[in-house]
Every structure is written in structure tokens, then in C-alpha cells.
N, CA, C and O of each residue as an XYZ file, in Angstrom:
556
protein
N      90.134      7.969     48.516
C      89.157      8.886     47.948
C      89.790     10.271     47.829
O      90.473     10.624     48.791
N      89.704     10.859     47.108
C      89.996     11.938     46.245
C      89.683     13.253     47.307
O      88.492     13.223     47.615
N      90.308     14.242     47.867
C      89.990     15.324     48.838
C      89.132     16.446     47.699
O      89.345     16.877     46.566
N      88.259     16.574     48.561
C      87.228     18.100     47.864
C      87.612     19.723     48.223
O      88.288     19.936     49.230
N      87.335     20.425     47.697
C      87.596     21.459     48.226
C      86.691     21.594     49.155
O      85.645     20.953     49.048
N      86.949     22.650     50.507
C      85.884     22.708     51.454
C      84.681     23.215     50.951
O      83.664     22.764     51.477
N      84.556     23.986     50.122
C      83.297     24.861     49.876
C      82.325     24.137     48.833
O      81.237     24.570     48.455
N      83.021     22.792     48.399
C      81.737     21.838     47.277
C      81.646     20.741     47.797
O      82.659     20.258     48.303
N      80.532     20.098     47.823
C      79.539     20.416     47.315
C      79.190     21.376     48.864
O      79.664     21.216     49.989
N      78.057     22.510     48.298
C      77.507     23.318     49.405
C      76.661     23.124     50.289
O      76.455     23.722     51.344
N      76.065     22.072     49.721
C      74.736     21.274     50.847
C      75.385     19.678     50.533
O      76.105     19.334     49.595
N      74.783     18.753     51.815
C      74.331     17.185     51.897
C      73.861     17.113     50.622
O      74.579     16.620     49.751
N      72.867     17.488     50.390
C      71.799     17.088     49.198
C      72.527     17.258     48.200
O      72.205     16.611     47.203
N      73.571     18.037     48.114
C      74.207     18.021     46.246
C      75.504     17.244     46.007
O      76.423     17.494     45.228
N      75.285     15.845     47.211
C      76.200     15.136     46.682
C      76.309     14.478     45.478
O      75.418     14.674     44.651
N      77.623     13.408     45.093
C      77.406     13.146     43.427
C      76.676     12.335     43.169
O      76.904     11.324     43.833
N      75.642     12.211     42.330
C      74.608     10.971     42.531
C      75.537      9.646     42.165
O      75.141      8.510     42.425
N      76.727      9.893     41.577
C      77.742      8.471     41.327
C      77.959      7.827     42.638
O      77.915      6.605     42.783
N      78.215      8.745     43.677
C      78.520      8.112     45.323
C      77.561      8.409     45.745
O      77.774      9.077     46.756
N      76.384      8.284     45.523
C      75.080      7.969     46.695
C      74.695      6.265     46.618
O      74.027      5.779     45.705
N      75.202      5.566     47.646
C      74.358      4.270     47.394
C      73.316      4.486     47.635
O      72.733      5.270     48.385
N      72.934      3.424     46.667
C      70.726      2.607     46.418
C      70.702      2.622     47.555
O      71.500      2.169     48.376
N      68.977      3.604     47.770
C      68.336      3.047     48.674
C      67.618      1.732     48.369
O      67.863      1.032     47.387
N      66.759      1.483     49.253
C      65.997      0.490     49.136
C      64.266      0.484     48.663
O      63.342     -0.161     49.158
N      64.262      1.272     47.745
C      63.855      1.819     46.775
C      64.053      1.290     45.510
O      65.009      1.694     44.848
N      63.134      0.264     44.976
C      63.720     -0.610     43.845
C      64.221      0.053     42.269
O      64.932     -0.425     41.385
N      63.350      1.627     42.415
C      64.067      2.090     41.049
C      64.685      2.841     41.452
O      64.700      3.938     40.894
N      65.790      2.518     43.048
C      67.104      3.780     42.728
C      68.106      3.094     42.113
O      68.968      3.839     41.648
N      68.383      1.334     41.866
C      69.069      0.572     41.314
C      69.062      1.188     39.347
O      70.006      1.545     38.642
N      68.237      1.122     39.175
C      67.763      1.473     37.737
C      68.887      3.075     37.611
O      69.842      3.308     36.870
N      68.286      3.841     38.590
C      68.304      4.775     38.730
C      70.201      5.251     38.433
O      70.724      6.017     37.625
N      70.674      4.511     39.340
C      72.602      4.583     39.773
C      72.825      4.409     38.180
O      73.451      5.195     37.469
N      72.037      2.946     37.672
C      72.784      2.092     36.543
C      72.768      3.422     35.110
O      73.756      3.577     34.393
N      71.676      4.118     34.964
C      71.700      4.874     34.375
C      72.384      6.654     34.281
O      72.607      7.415     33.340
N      72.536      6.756     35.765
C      74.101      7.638     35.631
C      74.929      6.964     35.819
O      75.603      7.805     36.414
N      75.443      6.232     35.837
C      76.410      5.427     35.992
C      77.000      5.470     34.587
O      78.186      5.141     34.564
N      76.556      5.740     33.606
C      77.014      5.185     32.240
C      78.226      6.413     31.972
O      79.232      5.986     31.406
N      78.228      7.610     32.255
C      79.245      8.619     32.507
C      79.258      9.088     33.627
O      78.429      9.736     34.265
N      80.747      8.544     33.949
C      80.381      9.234     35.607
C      81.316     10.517     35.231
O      82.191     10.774     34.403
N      80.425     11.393     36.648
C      80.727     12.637     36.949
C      82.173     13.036     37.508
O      82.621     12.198     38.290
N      82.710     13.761     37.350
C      83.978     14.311     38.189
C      84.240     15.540     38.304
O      84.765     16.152     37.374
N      83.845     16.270     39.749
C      84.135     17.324     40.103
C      85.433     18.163     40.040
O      85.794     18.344     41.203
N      86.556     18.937     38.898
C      87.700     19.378     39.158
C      88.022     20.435     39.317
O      87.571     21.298     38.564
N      88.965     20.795     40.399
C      89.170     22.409     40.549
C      90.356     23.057     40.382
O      91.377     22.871     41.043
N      90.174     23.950     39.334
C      91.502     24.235     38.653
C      91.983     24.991     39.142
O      92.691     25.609     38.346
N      92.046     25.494     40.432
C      92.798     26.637     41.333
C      91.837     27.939     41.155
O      90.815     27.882     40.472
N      92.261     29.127     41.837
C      91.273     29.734     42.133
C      91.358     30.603     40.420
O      90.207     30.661     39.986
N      92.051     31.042     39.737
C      91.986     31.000     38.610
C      90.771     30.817     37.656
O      89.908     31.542     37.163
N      91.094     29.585     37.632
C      90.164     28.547     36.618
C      88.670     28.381     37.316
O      87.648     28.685     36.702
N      88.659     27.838     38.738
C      87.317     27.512     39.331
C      86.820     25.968     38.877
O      87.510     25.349     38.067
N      85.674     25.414     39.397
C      85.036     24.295     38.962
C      85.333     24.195     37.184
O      85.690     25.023     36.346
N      84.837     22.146     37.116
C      84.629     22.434     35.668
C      83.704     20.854     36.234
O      83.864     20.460     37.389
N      82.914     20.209     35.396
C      82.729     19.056     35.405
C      82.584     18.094     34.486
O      81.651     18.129     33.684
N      83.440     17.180     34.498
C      83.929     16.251     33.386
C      83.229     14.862     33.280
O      83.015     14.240     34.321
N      82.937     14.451     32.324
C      82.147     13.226     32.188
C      82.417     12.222     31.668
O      81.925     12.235     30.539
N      83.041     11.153     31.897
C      83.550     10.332     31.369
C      83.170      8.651     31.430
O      82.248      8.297     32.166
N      83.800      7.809     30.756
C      83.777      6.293     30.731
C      84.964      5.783     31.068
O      85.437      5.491     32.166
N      85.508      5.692     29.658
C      86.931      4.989     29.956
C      87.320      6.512     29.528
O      87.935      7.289     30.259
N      86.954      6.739     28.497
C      88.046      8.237     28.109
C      86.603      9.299     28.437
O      85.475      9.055     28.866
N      87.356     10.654     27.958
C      86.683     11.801     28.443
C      85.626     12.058     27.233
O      85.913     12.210     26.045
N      84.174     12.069     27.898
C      83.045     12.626     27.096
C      82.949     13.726     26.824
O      82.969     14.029     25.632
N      82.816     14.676     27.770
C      82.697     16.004     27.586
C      83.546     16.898     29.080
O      84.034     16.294     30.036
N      83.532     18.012     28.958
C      83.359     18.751     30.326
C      82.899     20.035     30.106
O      83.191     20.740     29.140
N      81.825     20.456     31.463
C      81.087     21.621     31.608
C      82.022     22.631     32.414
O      82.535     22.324     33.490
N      82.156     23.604     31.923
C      82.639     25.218     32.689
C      81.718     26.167     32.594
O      81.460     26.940     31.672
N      81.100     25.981     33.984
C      80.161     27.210     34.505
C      81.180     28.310     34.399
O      82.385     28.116     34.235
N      80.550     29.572     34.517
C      81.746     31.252     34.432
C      80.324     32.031     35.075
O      79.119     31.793     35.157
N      81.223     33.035     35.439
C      80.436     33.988     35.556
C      79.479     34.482     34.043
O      79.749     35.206     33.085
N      78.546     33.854     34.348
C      77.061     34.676     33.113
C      77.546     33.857     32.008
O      77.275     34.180     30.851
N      78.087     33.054     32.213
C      78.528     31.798     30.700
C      78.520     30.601     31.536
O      78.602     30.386     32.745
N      78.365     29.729     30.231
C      78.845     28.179     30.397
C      79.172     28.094     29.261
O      78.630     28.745     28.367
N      80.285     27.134     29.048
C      80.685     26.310     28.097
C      80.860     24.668     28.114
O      80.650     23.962     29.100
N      81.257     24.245     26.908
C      81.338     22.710     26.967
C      82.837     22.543     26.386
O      83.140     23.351     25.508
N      83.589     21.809     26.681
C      84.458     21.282     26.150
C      84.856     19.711     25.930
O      84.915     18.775     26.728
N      85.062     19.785     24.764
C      84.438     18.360     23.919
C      86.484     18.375     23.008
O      86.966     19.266     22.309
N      87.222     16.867     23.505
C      88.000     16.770     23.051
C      87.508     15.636     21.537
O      86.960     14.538     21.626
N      87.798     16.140     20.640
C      87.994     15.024     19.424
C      88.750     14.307     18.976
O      89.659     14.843     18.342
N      88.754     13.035     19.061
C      90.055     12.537     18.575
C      89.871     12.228     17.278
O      88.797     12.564     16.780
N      90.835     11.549     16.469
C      91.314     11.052     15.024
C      89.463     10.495     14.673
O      88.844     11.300     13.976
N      88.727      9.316     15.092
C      87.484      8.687     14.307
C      86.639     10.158     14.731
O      85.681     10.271     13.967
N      86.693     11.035     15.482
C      85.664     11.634     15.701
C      85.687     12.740     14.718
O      84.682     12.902     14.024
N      86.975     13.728     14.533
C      87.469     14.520     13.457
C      87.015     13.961     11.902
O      86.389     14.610     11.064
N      87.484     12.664     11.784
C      86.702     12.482     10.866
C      85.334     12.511     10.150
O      85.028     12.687      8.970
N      84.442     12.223     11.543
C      82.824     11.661     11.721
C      82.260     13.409     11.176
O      81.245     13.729     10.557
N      83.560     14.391     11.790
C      82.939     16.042     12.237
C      83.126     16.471     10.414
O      82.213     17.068      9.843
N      84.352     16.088      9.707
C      84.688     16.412      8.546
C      83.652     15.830      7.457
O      83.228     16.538      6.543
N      83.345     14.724      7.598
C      81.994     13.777      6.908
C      80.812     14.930      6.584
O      80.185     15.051      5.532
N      80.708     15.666      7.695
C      79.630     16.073      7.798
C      79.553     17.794      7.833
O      78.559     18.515      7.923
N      80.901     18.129      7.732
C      80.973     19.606      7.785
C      79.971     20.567      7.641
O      79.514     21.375      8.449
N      79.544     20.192      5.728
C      78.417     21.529      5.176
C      77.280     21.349      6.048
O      76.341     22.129      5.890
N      77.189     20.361      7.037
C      75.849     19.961      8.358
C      75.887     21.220      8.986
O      75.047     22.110      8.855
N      76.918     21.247      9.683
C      77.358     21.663     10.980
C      76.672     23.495     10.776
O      76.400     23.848      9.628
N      76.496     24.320     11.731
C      76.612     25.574     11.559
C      77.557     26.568     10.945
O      78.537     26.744     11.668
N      77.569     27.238      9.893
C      79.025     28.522      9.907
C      80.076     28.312     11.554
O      81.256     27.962     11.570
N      79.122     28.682     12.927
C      79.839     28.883     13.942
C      80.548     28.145     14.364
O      81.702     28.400     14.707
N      79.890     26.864     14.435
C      80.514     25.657     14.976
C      81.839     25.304     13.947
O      82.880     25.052     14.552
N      81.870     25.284     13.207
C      82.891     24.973     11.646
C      83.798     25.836     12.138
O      84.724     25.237     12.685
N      83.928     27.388     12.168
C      84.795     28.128     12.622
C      85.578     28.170     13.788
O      86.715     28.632     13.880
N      84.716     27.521     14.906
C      85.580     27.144     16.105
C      86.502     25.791     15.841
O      87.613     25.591     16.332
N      85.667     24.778     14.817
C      86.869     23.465     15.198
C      88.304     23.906     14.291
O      89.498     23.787     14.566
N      87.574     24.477     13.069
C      88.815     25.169     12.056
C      90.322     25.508     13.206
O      91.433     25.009     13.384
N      89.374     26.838     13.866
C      90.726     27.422     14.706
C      90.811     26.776     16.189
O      91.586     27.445     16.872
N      90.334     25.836     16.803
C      90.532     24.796     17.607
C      92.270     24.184     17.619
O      92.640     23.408     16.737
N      92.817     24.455     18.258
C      94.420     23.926     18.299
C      94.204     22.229     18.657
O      93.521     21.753     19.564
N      95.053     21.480     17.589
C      94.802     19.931     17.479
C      96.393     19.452     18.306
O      97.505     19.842     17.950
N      96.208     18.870     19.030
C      96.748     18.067     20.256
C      96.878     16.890     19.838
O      96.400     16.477     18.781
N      97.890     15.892     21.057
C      98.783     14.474     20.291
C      96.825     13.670     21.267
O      96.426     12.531     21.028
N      96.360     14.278     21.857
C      95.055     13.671     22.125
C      93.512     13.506     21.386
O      92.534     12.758     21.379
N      94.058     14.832     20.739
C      92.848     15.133     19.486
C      92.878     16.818     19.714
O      93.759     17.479     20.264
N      91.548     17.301     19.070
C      91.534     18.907     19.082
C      90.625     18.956     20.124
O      89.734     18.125     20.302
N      90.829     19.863     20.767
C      90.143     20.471     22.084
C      89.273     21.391     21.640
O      89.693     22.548     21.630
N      87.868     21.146     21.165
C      86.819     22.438     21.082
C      86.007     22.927     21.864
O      84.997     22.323     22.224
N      86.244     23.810     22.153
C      85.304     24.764     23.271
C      84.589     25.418     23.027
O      84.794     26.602     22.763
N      83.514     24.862     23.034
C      81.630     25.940     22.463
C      80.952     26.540     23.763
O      80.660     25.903     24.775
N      80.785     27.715     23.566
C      80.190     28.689     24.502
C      78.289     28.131     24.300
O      77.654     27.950     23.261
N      77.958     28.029     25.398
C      76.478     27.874     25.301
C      75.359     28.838     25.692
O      74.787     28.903     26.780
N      75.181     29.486     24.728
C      74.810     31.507     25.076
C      73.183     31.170     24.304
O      72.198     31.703     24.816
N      73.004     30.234     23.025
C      71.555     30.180     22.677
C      70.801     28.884     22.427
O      71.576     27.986     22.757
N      69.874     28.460     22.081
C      69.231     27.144     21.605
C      70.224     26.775     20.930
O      70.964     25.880     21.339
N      70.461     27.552     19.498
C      71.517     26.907     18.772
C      72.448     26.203     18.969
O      72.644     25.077     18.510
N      73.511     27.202     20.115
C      74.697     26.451     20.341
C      74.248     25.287     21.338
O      75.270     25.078     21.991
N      73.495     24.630     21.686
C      72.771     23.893     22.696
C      72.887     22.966     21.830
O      73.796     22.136     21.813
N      71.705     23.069     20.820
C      71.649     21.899     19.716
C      72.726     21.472     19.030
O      72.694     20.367     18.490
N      74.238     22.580     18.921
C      75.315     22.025     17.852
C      76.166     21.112     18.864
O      76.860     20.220     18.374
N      76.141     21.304     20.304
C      76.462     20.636     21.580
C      75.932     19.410     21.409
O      76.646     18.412     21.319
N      74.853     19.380     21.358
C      73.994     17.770     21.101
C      74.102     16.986     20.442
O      74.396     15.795     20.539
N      73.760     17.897     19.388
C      75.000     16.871     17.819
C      75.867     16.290     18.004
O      76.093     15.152     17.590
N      76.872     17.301     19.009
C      78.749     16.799     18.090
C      78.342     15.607     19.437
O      78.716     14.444     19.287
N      77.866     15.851     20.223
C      78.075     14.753     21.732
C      77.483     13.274     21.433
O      77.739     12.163     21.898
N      76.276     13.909     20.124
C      75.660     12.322     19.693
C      76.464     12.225     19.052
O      76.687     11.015     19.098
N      77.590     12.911     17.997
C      78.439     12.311     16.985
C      78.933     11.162     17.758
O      78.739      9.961     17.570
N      79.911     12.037     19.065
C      80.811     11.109     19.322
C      80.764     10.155     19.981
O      81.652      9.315     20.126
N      79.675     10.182     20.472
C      79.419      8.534     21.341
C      77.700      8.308     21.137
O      76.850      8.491     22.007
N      77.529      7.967     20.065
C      75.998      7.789     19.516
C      75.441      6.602     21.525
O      75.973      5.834     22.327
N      73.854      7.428     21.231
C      73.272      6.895     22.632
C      72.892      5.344     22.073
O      72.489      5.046     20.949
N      73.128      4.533     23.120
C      72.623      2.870     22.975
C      71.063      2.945     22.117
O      70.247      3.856     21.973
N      71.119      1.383     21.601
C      69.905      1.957     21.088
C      69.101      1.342     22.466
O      69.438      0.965     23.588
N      67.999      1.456     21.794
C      66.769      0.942     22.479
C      66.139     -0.275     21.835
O      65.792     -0.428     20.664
N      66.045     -1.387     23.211
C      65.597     -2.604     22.679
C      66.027     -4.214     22.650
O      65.336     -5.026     22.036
């Protein structure tokens, strides 16, 4: 198992709900199976950088960077997803368009980093996250 820094989590109670086993409580089973679908990962980039938290499956969904009086998301795109984002460009916001534009593209995909300061950028977050891994359906 993976060493934490001493100071996270700050309480018992904010352990990761990925490593809490089911109680015996029949909808905490339900409960695991449904975070379970991206699990969480706490990383600490030295005192520098600070927390970030990354969400993943097999590859990386997203990751959150709390900051002082900010958060952001960082959302890597690869080759089908760039495409899915280009499909749909005149969609997207002016803002959002301008960040993937100047977004530096990597042998992994482009690394875009959206600041989450209003509703807006919330909702263009939601989008690109349903782009890239549309939710199961229902049924």
C-alpha cells in the first residue's frame, strides 16, 4: 500500500470511500460498486505543487487541483477524444476553444487545464468529461 503524507487525510472520517469496506448495510454494497467505477487517487506533488486528485479506470479520467481561492480540472485528451472536441468545436464556448487551441499536445494527448471560477466553466467541465467517457446508459 502506497505511504500518505502525514497530514491527509485530516480526520478518520475522510478516508477514501474506495478503501472503506461494506458495512453490513445492504446499500453500502451498491454504494462501493458505484464509486468504484473511477477510483480516486490522492497525489502529492511536493510542497510546490500540493494535493491534486485523479480519477481514473484503466486510463486517467480527469484530475482536480484545489489552490489557494481556485480549483481547476485537468482533463488529458487523447487522439478519439480531440477528435470528438474538433466535431464539435462551434459547440464549445469562445473560452474553452482558446484553452485547447493553446493547450501543448503530448505523445499522450493534449493536457487541458480549465480553471473552475463560474457555472459556465462548470458546465464546459461537464461536457468535455461527458464527451470523453459518455455515462452508462440506464436500463
Amino acid at each position: 500500500k502506497r505511504s500518505r503524507h502525514p497530514c491527509w487525510p485530516p480526520f478518520a472520517s475522510m478516508e477514501f470511500e474506495s478503501e472503506i469496506a461494506p458495512s453490513g448495510n445492504p446499500d453500502s454494497a451498491k454504494r462501493q460498486h458505484a464509486l468504484g467505477v473511477f477510483a480516486p487517487d490522492w497525489l502529492y506533488g511536493g510542497k510546490n505543487r500540493g494535493w491534486s486528485l485523479r480519477y481514473k479506470k484503466t486510463r486517467a479520467f480527469c484530475t482536480l487541483v484545489p489552490e489557494y481561492r481556485l480549483f481547476s480540472a485537468v482533463v488529458v485528451m487523447g487522439g478519439a477524444e480531440r477528435e470528438k472536441f474538433e466535431e464539435r468545436r462551434y459547440v464549445w464556448r469562445p473560452q474553452l476553444v482558446k484553452l485547447y487551441d493553446e493547450a501543448k499536445t503530448y505523445i499522450d494527448g493534449k493536457w487541458l487545464t480549465v480553471a473552475i471560477s463560474s457555472a459556465d466553466d462548470l458546465h464546459d467541465m461537464t461536457e468535455l468529461l461527458t464527451m470523453k467517457r459518455p455515462p452508462p446508459s440506464r436500463g
